[in-house]
C-alpha positions in Angstrom: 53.2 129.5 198.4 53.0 128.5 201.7 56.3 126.8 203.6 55.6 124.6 206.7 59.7 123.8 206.7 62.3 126.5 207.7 63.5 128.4 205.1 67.6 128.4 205.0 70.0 130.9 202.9 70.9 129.4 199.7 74.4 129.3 200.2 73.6 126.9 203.4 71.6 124.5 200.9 74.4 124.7 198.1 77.0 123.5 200.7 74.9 120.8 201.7 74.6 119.5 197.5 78.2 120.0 197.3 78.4 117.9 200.3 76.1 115.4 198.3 77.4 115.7 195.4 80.4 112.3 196.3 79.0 109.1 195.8 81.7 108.0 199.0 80.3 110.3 201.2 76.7 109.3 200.4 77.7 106.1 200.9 79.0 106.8 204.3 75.8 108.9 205.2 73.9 105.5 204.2 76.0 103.5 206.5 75.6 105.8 209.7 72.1 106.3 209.0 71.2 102.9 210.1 74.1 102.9 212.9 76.7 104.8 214.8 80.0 103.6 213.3 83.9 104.2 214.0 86.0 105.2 210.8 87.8 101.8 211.1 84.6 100.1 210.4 83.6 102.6 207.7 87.0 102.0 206.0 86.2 98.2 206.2 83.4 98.1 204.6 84.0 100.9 201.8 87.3 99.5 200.9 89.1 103.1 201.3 92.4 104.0 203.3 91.3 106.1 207.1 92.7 109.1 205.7 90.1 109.7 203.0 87.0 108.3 204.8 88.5 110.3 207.7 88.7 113.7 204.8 84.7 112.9 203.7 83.6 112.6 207.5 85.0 116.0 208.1 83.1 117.3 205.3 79.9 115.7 206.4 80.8 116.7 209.9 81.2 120.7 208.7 78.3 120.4 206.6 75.9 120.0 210.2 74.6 116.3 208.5 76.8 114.3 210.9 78.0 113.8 214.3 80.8 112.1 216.7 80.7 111.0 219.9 84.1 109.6 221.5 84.4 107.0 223.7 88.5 106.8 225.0 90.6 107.0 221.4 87.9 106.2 219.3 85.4 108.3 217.6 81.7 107.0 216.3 80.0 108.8 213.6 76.1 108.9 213.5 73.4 111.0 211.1 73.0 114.0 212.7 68.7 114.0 213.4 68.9 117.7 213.5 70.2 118.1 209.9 68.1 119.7 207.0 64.5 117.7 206.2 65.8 117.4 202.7 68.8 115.0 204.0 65.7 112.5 205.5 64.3 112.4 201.6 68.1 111.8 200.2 68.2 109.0 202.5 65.1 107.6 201.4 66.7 107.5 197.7 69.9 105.8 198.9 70.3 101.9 198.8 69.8 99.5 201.1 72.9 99.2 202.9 71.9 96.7 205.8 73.7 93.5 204.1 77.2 95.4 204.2 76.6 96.3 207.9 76.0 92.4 208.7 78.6 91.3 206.6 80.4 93.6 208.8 79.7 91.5 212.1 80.9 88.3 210.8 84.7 89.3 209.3 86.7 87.2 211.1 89.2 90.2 210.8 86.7 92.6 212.0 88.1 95.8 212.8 87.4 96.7 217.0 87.2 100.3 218.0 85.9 99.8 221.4 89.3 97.7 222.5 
């Protein structure tokens, strides 16, 4: 058989299906798939405390399939475009998760990370 995509060690591909394998954390990489978030906004929207979104980010983040850029205090997550091809076809299974990102912009008590 003929492979057009790199080939990576299976223990690289089981940490990424561990990684997977949380229905939060695929939430999450639904969420910053279609934006760069902070946590604080993440948290809003999922409905979970910072310090656990905060624990599944840093598995993501270790995991190569996201990515943080700060700006002063405040860190924004984003899908890293260099992770595996295989993440692209997870993402393709994942819901449509663009209501939650606009109900998002209208909170009243919207959470700002940029102030």
């Amino acid at each position: 058989m003929i492979r057009s995509e790199p080939q990576y060690p299976i223990s690289r591909i089981a940490e990424i299906f561990k990684v997977l394998g949380d229905q939060n954390r695929l939430h999450i990489l639904s969420l910053i798939s279609n934006q760069e978030l902070c946590v604080c906004e993440i948290t809003s929207i999922i409905g979970m405390s910072q310090s656990n979104a905060s624990q599944h980010l840093a598995k993501l983040r270790s995991a190569g399939l996201v990515k943080e850029r700060r700006s002063a205090q405040w860190i924004y997550y984003s899908l890293n475009q260099e992770a595996l091809p295989l993440i692209k076809e997870v993402l393709k299974m994942l819901p449509d998760v663009s209501h939650e990102l606009e109900r998002l912009k209208t909170q009243p008590d919207r959470p700002k990370c940029d102030t």
